[in-house]
C-alpha positions as CSV (number, residue, x, y, z in Angstrom):
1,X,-7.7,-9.7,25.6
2,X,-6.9,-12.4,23.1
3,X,-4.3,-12.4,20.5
4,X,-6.4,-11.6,18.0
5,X,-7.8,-8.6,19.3
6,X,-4.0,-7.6,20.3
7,X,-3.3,-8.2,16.8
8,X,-6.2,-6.1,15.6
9,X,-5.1,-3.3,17.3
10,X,-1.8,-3.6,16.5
11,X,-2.7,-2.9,12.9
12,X,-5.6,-0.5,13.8
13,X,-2.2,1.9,14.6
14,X,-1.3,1.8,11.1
15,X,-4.7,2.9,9.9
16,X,-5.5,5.6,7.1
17,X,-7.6,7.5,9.9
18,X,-5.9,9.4,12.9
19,X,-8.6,8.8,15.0
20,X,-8.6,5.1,14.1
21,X,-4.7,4.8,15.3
22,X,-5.1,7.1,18.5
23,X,-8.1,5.3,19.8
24,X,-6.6,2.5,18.7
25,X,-3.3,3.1,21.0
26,X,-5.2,4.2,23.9
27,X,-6.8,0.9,23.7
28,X,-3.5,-1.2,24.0
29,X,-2.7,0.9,26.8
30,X,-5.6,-0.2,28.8
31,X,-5.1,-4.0,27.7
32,X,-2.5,-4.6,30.6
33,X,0.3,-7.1,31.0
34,X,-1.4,-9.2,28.2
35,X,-0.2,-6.5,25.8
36,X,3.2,-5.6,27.2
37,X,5.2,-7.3,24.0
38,X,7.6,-6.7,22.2
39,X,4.9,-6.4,18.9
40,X,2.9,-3.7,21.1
41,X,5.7,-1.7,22.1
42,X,7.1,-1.3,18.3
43,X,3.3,-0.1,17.4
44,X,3.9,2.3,19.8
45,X,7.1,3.5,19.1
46,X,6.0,4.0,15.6
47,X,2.9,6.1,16.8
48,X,5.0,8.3,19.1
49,X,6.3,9.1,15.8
50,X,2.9,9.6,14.2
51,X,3.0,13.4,11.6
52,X,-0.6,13.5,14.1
53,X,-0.3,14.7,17.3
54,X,-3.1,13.0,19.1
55,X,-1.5,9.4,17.7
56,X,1.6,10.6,19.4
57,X,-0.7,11.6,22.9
58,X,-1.9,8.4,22.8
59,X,0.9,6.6,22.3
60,X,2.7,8.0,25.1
61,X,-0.1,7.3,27.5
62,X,-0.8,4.0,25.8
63,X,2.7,3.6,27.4
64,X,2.3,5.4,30.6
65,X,-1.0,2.6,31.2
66,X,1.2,0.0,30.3
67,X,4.2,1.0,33.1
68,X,1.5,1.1,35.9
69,X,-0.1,-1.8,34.8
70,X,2.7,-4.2,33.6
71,X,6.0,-2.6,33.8
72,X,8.6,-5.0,31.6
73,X,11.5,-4.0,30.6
74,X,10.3,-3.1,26.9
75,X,7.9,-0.9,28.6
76,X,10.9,0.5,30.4
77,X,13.5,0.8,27.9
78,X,10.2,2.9,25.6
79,X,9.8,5.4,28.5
80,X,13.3,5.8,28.9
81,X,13.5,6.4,25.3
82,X,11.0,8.8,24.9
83,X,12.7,11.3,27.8
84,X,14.5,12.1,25.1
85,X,11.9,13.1,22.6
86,X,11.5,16.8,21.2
87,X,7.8,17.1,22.4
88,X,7.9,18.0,26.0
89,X,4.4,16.3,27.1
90,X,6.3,13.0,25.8
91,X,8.8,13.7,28.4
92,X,6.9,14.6,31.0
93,X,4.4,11.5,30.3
94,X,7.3,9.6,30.1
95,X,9.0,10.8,33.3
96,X,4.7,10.9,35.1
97,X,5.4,6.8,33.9
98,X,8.7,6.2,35.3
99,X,7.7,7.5,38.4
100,X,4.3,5.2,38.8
């Protein structure tokens, strides 16, 4: 993936559509090491925060790709974070990543 398809997706998360951002932050979770940055983990952190709850999904396994696939320590400190969130299948995707 280049930058500017990183880039792209990065502001396909901030899209008018729901769809648009959750397919959006599936695809950054597939991308790999390549999009373990600090840029891709603040889109989503915003997503997991998403009013939709299928941005949210796919933010926390956007993140759960991203720890099997190129485990930094952004990508750690966002899993770690998000054991504390009030949705439990955050938590448990988070925890489902830690463990990987």
């Amino acid at each position: 993936a280049t930058n500017e398809v990183i880039a792209a997706l990065i502001n396909a998360t901030r899209d008018k559509d729901s769809h648009v951002r959750w397919k959006a932050c599936e695809a950054l979770g597939e991308l790999g090491e390549k999009a373990a940055t600090n840029e891709v983990v603040a889109a989503l952190l915003n997503a997991r925060r998403d009013k939709d709850s299928y941005v949210q999904l796919g933010a926390s396994e956007a993140f759960r790709n991203l720890a099997e696939k190129a485990a930094t320590n952004e990508v750690v400190a966002a899993l770690l974070n998000a054991k504390r969130d009030e949705e439990s299948y955050v938590r448990m995707g988070a925890c489902e990543a830690l463990g990987k």
